[in-house]
Structure formats: C-alpha cells, structure tokens
N, C-alpha and C positions, 0 to 999 in steps of 0.2 A: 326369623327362621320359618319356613315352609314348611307344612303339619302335612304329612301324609298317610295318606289313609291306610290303615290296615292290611296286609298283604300278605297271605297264605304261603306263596311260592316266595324263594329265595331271589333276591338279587344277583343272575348269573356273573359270574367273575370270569367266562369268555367271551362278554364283550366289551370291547375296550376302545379307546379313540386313539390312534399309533401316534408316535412320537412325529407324524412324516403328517397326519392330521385326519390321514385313512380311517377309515372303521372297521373295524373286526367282529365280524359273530359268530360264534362259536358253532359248529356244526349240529348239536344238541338242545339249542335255546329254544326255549318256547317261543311260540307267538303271543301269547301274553305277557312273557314274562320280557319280552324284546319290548312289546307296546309300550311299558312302564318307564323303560329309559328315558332320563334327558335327552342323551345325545341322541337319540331318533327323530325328535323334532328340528334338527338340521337339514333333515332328509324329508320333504313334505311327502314326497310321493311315497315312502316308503312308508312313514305313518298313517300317511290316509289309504295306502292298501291295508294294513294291518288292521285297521278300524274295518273298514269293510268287511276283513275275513275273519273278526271276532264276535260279527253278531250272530251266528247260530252258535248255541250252547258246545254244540258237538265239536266244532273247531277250538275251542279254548284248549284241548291238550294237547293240540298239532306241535310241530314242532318244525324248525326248519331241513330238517332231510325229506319231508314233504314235495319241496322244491325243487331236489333233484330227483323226484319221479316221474314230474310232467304232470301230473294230477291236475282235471281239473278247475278242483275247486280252488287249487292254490295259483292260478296262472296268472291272476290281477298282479298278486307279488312277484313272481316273478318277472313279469311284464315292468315294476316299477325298483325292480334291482337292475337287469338288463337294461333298462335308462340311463341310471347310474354308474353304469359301463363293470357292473361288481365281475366281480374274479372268482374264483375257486382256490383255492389254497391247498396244495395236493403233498402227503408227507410221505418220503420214501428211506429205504437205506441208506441210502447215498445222499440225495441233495432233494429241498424241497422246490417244489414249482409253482408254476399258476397256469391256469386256463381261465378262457371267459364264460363265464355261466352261457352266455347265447351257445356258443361253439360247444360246450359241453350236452347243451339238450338240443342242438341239431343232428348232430353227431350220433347217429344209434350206434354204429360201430365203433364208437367209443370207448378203448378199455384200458382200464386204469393197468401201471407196470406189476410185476410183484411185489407183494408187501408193502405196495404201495394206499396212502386212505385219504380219502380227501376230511379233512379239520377244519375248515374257516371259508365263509364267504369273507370277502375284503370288497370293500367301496373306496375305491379312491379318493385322493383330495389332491383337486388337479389344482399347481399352484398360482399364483395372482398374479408372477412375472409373467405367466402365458398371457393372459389375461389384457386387453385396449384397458389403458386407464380408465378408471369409472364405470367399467364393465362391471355384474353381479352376475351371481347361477342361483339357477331357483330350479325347482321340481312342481310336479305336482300329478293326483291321478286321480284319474273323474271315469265311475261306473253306474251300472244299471243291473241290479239285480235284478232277480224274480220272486216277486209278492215277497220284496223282504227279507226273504230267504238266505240270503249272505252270499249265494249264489250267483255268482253275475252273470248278466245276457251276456255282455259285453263291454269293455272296460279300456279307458285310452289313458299311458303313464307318457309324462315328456319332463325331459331334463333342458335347460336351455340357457343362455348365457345371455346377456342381452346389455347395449351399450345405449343406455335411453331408453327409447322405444323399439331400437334396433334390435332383431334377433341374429346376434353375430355365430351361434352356433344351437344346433337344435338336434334332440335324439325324438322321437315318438316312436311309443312299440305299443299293438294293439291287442289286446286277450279276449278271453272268454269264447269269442266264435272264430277260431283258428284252431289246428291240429296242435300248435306249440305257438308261444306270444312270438309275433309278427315286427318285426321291427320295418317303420314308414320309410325307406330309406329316399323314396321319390319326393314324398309328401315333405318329409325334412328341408331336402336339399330345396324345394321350391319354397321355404321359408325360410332358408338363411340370406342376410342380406335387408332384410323386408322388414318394415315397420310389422310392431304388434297389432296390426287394426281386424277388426271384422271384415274387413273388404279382401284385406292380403288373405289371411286365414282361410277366408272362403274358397279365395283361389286355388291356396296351394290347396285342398281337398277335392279338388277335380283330377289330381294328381293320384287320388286314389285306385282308382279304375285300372292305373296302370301296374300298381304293385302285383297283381295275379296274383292272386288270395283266393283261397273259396273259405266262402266264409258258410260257416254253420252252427245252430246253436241248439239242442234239442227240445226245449221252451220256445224257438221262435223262429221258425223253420223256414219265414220266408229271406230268400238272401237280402232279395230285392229291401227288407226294412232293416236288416243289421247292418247294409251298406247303409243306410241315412241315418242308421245310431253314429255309427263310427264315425263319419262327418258331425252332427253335433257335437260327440265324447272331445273330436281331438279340438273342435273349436274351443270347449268349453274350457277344457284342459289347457290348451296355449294361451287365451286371456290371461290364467290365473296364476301364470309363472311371473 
C-alpha cells in the first residue's frame, strides 16, 4: 500500500477518467489539487506544466478558470492542454456541447448562449484502432522561466504518436512569448513521417520562420533569442516524447 503524504486540500471528485478513457476536470480544480492525481501522470505534458506553474507560492491557489483568461502566467498550461487537443464542456438548457480550448481563446468574439456555462475541460482518449499497430502517444513540455520564478520566457508542449522511431502524428504549441499559445502547425507537419532524430528535428524548426509569429516576452525582449529558445524548447521537447 502507498503511504501518502498529508494533504490539506480535498481530493476533487470533478475529476474523473470517462468511461470512453477521456479526462475530465472540473472547471473549479485547483492546480494543485489537479497535480496530486494519479491519472495526470498519463498526460506528461500536462503534469510537467503544472510542475512548472506550482513553483511560486502565489500560484498554488490558481485554479483552472485561470485558463480561460489567457493570462499570462498560466499559457505553458494551456499550451500543454491544447496539445492534447482538450475541449471545453459547455452546459446549456437545452443540450450540452463542446468547443476546443484553441477556438475558444482565439476567438474574442466568442460568446457563450444564455444560460449557458462552460463545467469541464475534457482530454480526449483517441483510441488504439486509430492507431498503426505498435504505434504509442506520448506528451511532453519543456520551458524556461525567469530566475526561477515560475514564470516562463517561453515554453514548447508536444503530443505525438510515434511507430518506432517514426513520428506518425505530431501537435507542438508554443507559449509564453506569443499573444495566446501558438500552435507549430508548419513545424508539425514537417515532422510527421520523419524519424525522431536530431538531424529531422533540426529541420523541421527551420519551419519556424514561416509560422508568422511575433514573438515577444517582457524579460527578453530580443525576438531575435526567443526565436532560438523556441527551436531548442521544441527539439528538446520532441526527443522526449
């Protein structure tokens, strides 16, 4: 039996793994109290952003509606939900819906129906008959704060599926020095197909240049070096799926 340590805040009972294999979190969960789950270590990227955004004190009593402000200090997270292609779960009179977190904070003119609230982000669980035999999915998300600070310069999440060494499907979305986390949709595409090696990697992030990004970070103001973070983030990041 596994002895676990002491723990102030309740075990939220809004989040749950679906019957379908999805994840559900309840629109109100802490991020700490999210970090503690088991079933979050299924989702790398999603617990190594949560690490990330629990080392200053002051984020410990964030909570997930955070997420849906843009803020930010929460965009690593959100950058490593939006990998994971998460949804929004929106509750109305009538019938409930979904949206995709990306669409949702692109979207300013976005406005919810009446009476309408959004309850739950959902993570899918894409299933295995999609899936080339002997294919796995992995995550993962790799940043750079400042001094520490919890605060990222700039932070690369990637979800990927991979047959071998083959990367038969890839998402990367880039934060921290973007307006809203940036989804590589160029950089991607030039790494499905491609062996996971340093040399492909490399390639596909000359792909960058062409996503039209401006990138900015108030700590690090020159573009010219948050463009060569974000080429290391995503290399480092796609190894380690």
């Amino acid at each position: 039996m596994r002895h676990r340590k002491p723990n102030p805040l309740p075990v939220p009972a809004d989040v749950s793994v679906e019957p379908d294999g999805g994840l559900r979190i309840g629109l109100t969960v802490s991020f700490q109290a999210l970090a503690q789950q088991p079933c979050v270590w299924y989702y790398p990227a999603l617990q190594m952003a949560l690490r990330s955004l629990l080392q200053p004190t002051a984020t410990r009593q964030g909570d997930m509606r955070q997420v849906l402000s843009g803020e930010a200090e929460v965009q690593g997270l959100a950058a490593a939900l939006i990998a994971l292609d998460t949804e929004l779960f929106i509750t109305g009179p009538i019938r409930e819906r979904s949206i995709g977190l990306l669409k949702y904070l692109s979207l300013d003119s976005l406005k919810l129906r009446a009476e309408e609230v959004i309850t739950d982000f959902y993570i899918p669980n894409t299933p295995s008959s999609r899936f080339r035999p002997g294919s796995q999915q992995n995550s993962n998300y790799q940043s750079i704060d400042y001094l520490r600070s919890g605060q990222a310069v700039c932070g690369v999440a990637v979800w990927a599926r991979k047959s071998g060494d083959t990367l038969d499907e890839v998402r990367l979305v880039l934060s921290g020095c973007t307006r809203l986390p940036a989804p590589l949709r160029r950089v991607s595409a030039a790494l499905r197909g491609k062996d996971c090696s340093t040399e492909n990697i490399e390639q596909a992030t000359r792909k960058l240049g062409e996503e039209r990004l401006t990138l900015y970070n108030p700590e690090l103001t020159l573009g010219s070096h948050l463009f060569n973070l974000s080429k290391t983030l995503i290399k480092r990041a796609v190894l380690m799926v």
